[in-house]
C-alpha positions as CSV (number, residue, x, y, z in Angstrom):
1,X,0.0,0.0,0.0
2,X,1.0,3.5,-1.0
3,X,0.5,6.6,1.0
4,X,0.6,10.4,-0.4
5,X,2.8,12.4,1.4
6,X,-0.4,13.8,3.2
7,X,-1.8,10.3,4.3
8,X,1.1,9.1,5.9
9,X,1.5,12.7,7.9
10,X,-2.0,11.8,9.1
11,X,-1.0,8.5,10.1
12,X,2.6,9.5,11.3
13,X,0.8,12.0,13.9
14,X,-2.8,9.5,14.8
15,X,0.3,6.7,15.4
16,X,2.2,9.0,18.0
17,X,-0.7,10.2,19.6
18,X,-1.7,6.9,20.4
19,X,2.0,6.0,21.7
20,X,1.5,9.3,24.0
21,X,-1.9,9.2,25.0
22,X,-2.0,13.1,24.3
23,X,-5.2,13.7,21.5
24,X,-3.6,15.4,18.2
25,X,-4.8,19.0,17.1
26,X,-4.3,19.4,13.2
27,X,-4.4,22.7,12.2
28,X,-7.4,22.6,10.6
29,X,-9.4,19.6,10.1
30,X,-9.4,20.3,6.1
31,X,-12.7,19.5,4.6
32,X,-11.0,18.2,1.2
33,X,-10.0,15.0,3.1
34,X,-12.4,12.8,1.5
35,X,-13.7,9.0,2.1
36,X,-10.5,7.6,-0.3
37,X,-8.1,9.3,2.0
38,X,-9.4,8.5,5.3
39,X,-9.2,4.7,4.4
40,X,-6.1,5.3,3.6
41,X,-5.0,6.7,6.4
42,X,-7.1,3.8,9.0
43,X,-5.7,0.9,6.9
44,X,-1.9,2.7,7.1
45,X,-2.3,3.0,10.7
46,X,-3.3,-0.9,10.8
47,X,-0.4,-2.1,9.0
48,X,1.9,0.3,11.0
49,X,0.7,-1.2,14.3
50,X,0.4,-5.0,12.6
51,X,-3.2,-5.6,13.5
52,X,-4.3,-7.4,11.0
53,X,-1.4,-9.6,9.1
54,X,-4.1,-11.9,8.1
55,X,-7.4,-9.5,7.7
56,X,-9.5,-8.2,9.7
57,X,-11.8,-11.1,11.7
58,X,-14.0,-8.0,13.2
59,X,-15.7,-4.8,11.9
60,X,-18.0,-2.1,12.6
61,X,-20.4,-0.7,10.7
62,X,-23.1,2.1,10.8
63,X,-24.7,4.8,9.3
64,X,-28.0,5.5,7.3
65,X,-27.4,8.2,4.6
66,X,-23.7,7.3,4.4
67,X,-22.6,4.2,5.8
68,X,-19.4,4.0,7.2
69,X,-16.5,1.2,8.7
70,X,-13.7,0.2,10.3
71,X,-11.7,-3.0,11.1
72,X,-11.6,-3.5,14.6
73,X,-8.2,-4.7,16.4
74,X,-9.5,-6.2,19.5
75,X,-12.5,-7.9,21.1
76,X,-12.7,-8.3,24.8
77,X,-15.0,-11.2,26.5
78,X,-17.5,-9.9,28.8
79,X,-17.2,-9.4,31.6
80,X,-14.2,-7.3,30.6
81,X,-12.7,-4.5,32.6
82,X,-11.7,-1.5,30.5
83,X,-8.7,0.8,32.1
84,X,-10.8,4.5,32.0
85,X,-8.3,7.2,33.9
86,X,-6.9,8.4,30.4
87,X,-10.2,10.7,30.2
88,X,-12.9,11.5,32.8
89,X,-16.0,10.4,30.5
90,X,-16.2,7.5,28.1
91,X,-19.1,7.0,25.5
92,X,-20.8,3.6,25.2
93,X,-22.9,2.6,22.7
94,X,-25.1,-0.4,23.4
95,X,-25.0,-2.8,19.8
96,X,-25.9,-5.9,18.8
97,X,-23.0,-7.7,16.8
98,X,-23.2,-10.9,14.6
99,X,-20.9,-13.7,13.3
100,X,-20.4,-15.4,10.1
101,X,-20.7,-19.0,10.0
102,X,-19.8,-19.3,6.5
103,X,-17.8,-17.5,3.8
104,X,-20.4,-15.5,1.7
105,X,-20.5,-15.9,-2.1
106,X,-22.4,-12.6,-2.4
107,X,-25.1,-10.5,-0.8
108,X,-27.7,-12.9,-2.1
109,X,-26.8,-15.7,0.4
110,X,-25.2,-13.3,3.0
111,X,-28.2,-13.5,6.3
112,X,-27.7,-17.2,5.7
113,X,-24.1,-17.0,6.5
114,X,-24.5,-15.6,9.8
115,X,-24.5,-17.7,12.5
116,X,-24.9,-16.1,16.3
117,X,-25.6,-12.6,17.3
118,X,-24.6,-11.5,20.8
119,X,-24.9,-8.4,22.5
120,X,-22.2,-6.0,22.4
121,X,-20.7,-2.7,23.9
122,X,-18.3,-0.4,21.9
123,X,-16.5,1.7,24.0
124,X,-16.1,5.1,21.6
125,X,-12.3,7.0,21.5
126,X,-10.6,9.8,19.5
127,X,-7.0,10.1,18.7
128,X,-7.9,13.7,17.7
129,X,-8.5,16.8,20.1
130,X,-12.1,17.2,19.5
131,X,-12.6,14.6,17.3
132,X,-15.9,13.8,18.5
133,X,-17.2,16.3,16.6
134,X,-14.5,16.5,13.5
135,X,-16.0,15.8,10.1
136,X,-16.6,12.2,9.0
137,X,-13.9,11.7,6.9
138,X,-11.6,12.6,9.7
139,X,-13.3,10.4,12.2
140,X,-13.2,7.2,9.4
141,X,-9.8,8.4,9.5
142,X,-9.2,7.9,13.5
143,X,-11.1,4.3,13.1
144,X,-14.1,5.6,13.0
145,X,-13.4,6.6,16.8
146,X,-13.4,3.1,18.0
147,X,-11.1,2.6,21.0
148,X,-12.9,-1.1,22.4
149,X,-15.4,-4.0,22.3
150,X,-16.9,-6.0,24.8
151,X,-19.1,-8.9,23.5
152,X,-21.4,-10.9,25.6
153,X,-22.3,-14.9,24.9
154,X,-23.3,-15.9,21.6
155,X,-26.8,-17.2,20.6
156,X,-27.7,-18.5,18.0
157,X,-28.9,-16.1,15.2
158,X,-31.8,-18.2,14.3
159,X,-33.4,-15.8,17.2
160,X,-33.6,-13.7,15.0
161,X,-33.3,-14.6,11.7
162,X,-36.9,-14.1,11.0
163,X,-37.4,-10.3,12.3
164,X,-39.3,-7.5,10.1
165,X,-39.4,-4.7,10.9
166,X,-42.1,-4.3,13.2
167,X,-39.8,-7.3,15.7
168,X,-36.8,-4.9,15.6
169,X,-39.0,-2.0,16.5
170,X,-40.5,-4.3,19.7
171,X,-36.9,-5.1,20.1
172,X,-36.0,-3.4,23.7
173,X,-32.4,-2.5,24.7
174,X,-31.1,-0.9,28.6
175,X,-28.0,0.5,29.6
176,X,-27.8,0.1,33.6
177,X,-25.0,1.8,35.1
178,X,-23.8,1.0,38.9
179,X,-27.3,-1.0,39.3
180,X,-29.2,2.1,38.0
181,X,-30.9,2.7,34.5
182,X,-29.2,5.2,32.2
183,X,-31.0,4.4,29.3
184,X,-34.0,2.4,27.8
185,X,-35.6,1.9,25.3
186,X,-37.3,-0.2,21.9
187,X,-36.5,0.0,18.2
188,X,-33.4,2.1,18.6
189,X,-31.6,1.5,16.1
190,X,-30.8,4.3,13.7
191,X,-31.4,2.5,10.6
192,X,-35.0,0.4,12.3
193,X,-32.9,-3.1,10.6
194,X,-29.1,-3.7,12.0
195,X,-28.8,-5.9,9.4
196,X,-29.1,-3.4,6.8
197,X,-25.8,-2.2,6.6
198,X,-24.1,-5.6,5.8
199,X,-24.1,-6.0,2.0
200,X,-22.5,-2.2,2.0
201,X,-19.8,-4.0,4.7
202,X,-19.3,-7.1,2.1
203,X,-18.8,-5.0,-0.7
204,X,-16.0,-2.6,1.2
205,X,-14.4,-5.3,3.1
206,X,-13.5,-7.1,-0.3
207,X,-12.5,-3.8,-1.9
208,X,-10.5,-3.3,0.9
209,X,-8.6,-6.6,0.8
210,X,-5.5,-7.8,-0.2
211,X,-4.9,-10.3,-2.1
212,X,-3.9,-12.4,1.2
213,X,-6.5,-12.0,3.4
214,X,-9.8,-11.6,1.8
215,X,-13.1,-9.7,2.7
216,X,-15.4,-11.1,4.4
217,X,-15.3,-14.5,5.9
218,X,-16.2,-17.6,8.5
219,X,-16.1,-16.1,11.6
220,X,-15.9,-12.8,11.3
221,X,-17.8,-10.8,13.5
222,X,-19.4,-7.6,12.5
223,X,-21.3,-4.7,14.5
224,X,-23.5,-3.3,13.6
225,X,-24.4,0.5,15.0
226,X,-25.9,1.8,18.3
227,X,-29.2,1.4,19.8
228,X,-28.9,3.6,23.0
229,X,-25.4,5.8,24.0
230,X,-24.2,6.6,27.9
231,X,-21.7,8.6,29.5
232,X,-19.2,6.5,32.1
233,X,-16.5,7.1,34.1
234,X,-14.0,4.9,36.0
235,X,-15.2,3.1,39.0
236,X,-18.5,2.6,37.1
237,X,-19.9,-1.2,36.4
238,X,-22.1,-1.3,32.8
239,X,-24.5,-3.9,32.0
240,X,-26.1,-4.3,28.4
241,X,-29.5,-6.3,27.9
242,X,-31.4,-6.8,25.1
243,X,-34.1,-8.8,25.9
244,X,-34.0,-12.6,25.1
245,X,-31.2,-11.8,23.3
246,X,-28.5,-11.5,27.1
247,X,-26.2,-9.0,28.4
248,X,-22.4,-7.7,28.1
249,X,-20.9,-6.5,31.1
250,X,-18.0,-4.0,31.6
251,X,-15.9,-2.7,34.7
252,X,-14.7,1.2,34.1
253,X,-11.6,0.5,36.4
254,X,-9.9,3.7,37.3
């Protein structure tokens, strides 16, 4: 892979400000970085830090009028504990996330590759001083501000295989924080179908590959967007539930 001399700047400074923990301030986030250049940039910053020598095996994905993605480097089991003094708030999105059981030939025959679905809970983090609220390319850029996953125990996605969309609008979601209820509610995700965006994901995945490791393929696991969001801090315990579909825990530690 090839970098312009911009691109691997970008990567040169998202790479040391994840060495020193300090968020970097570019001097403008430049609007004219565009979708081809901030894939760029996430896949040179994966090859720098050798995430993925043999593909990516996880993914997020999200979005409605432009969907968006990133390879993910690391899952963590719950009940995980997730080191939280670098910053005093953390966003968590509560997501469902599901796995491939087979290799899909296309999008035709790609719901009847999946295999489990689990609940899952993406803890959000920027590389860039306020990059919460840079433009997208910029956030793709900084892996589409992915810092962690926690995914609970798989079931298997027969559960669901079947929903419409009036079962993901009955389907209810909670984020309870130190035994309390931060959020609630049904039908939260942003799209009404988190199954929507996976075709887009097959497509990108195998555009993205090289010719070693593929797009898309058995055992993968891909999420999928956010139902509910929270703000947590260190000390605090998080517990995801979707009903009938289980839980993910997490342990803020300080």
């Amino acid at each position: 892979m090839t970098l312009s001399a911009r691109q691997q700047a970008i990567v040169l400074a998202l790479l040391e400000a994840r060495r020193s923990g300090q968020p970097w301030q570019p001097e403008a986030y430049d609007a004219s970085l565009d979708l081809d250049d901030a894939y760029a940039v996430q896949a040179g910053v994966a090859q720098a830090l050798g995430w993925f020598p043999e593909g990516p095996r996880a993914w997020k994905v999200g979005g409605t009028a432009l969907v968006t993605a990133a390879p993910l480097p690391e899952l963590l089991t719950s009940p995980a504990t997730w080191p939280a003094a670098a910053q005093p708030d953390w966003l968590i999105e509560a997501e469902l996330a599901f796995r491939l059981a087979r290799t899909p030939t296309g999008p035709a025959d790609l719901l009847d590759c999946l295999g489990t679905v689990c609940v899952s809970i993406e803890l959000i983090g920027t590389r860039l001083a306020g990059g919460l609220q840079a433009p997208t390319a910029w956030k793709i850029a900084d892996q589409s501000v992915h810092a962690g996953l926690v995914i609970g125990p798989e079931r298997p996605y027969a559960e669901v295989a079947g929903f419409g969309p009036a079962d993901w609008a009955a389907q209810a979601c909670r984020i309870d924080v130190n035994g309390q209820t931060r959020a609630q509610g049904q039908g939260g995700h942003p799209s009404g179908d988190p199954l929507a965006t996976l075709p887009w994901l097959l497509a990108h995945a195998a555009a993205h590959a090289t010719a070693h490791t593929g797009g898309l393929r058995a055992g993968d696991l891909v999420t999928t967007g956010a139902w509910l969001v929270a703000t947590v801090r260190a000390g605090d315990e998080v517990v995801v539930s979707f009903n009938d579909l289980g839980q993910a825990r997490l342990l803020m530690t300080a």
